[in-house]
Residue, then its C-alpha position, 0 to 999 in steps of 0.5 A: x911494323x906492328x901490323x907486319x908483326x902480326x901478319x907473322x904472328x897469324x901465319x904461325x898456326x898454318x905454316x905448324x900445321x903444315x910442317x907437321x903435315x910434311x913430316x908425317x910424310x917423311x920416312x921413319x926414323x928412331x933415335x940414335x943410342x947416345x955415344x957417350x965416352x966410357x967414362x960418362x953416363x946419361x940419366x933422366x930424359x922422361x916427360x910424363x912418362x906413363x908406363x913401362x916395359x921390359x924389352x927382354x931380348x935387348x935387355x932394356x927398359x921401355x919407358x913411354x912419355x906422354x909429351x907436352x899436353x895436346x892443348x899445348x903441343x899435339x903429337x909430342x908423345x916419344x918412347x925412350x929406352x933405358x939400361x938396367x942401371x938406370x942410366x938412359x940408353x936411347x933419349x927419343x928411340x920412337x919420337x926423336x922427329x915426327x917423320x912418319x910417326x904419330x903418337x900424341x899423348x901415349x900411356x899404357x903398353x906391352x910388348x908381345x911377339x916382337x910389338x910394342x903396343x901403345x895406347x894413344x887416346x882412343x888408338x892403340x899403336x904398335x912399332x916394331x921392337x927392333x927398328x922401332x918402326x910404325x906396324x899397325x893401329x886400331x881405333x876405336x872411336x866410342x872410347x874416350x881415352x885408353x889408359x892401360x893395355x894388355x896385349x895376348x899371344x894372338x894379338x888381342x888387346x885389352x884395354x882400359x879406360x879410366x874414365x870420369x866419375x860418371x860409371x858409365x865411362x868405367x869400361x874394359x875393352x877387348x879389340x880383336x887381332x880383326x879390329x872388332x871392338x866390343x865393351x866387356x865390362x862397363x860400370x861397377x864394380x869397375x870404379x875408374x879401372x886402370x892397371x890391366x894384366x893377365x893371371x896364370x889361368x888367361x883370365x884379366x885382372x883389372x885395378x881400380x883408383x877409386x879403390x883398393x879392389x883388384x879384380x879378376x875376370x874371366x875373358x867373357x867379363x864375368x867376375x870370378x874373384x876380388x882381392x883387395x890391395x893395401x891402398x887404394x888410388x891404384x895404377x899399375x899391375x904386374x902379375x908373375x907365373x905363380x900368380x903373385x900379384x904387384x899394385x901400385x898406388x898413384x895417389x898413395x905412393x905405395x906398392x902392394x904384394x898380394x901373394x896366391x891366398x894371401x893379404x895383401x903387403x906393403x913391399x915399397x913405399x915413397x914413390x910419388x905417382x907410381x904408375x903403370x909398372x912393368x917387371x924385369x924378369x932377369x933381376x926380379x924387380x919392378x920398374x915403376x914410371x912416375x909420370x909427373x915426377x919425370x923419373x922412374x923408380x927401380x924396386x928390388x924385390x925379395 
């Protein structure tokens, strides 16, 4: 008995592999919205969930979970959506199976043109806004992991990678609508860059958590303006129209207004791992993920 118990014991590992091979196989399929009676509400649902962002022409919340760890489980990362209430509208829209789907421990994202684009280790992947279907990838295979991404109009993705304490993996990546990848800035005054977004003048705005700098560079990596958040440890970036600019802090909790010329403000505070935060354009307000914490935050804004 013990030695046929551990003959299905090692038989575990390969019969995994190729369960998850077989599914990779099948044909996509996205999580059902819940069908909850009117007098009932979901909340919650989030595992490590990263960043998020706003899908304005369904008028909901994206919410992008890292999974379980790779080292524990691989290929766990799902995307849920949220109401603007709060409440959940689709527990696993990308991710509810991994029929023809790989997405391992996603973190940044942006939705441009109808795409979703997520940042999966040294990969960037992009679903479809409405079937939640796969569309593409790019990888790069230099880079260690990708936190943050920006995506423009045409199809250019930047990218951050935070890195270790050695300056020489503090990069900021610009990958092409080719593919064509190339290193734009590397090392100081990077310091562990996170948070990446767009000014008003099509420059790229990079925060850091080894500091509080905000920085602005322009799309040839030259660096034209810092500015400095309340605290440092930062995470999140969310730039508006007039060039308003919305920090948050992962290690400090906190979030920092930096108006055009202007010191920067604390507008929110409290809010554990405050990550990588999106912007709800209709209802003026942040929507900040909390990845460890397992929850989101909603910030009314003035």
């Amino acid at each position: 008995m013990a030695v046929a118990a551990l003959l299905a014991l090692c038989s575990t590992g390969p019969a995994t592999v190729a369960h998850a091979q077989d599914a990779a196989d099948q044909p996509f399929m996205a999580g059902a919205p819940l069908d909850l009676s009117s007098n009932a509400k979901t909340y919650g649902g989030f595992r490590f969930a990263e960043s998020m962002a706003y899908d304005e022409a369904r008028d909901l919340y994206v919410a992008v979970n890292a999974g379980i760890a790779q080292n524990i489980i691989p290929n766990d990362g799902y995307i849920s959506l949220i109401n603007p209430d709060g409440s959940t509208h689709t527990l696993k829209w990308i991710g509810v199976n991994r029929n023809g789907l790989t997405l391992n421990h996603p973190l940044g994202s942006d939705i441009i043109n109808g795409l979703l684009y997520v940042a999966d280790i040294n990969v960037v992947r992009w679903f479809d806004m409405e079937s939640g279907e796969p569309r593409g990838s790019v990888t790069v295979e230099d880079a260690q992991r990708f936190n943050d991404i920006e995506v423009a109009e045409d199809g250019t993705i930047w990218a951050s990678q935070t890195g270790t304490e050695e300056s020489g993996t503090w990069r900021l990546y610009r990958i092409g609508p080719d593919g064509d990848s190339s290193v734009v800035v590397e090392g100081a005054p990077l310091a562990r860059p996170n948070g990446v977004a767009f000014d008003p003048d099509g420059n790229v705005v990079v925060v850091n958590i080894n500091d509080n700098a905000v920085l602005t560079f322009s799309p040839d990596g030259e660096l034209v303006k810092t500015e400095h958040a309340v605290d440092g440890g930062n995470d999140g970036l969310v730039i508006l129209d007039d060039g308003t600019k919305y920090v948050s802090s992962v290690r400090i909790g906190t979030v920092s207004r930096i108006r055009p010329g202007e010191e920067a403000e604390v507008v929110a505070s409290g809010i554990p791992s405050a990550a990588s935060m999106s912007y709800d354009s209709k209802r003026n307000r942040l929507l900040i993920p909390m990845n460890n914490w397992n929850a989101i935050t909603i910030v009314e804004l003035d």
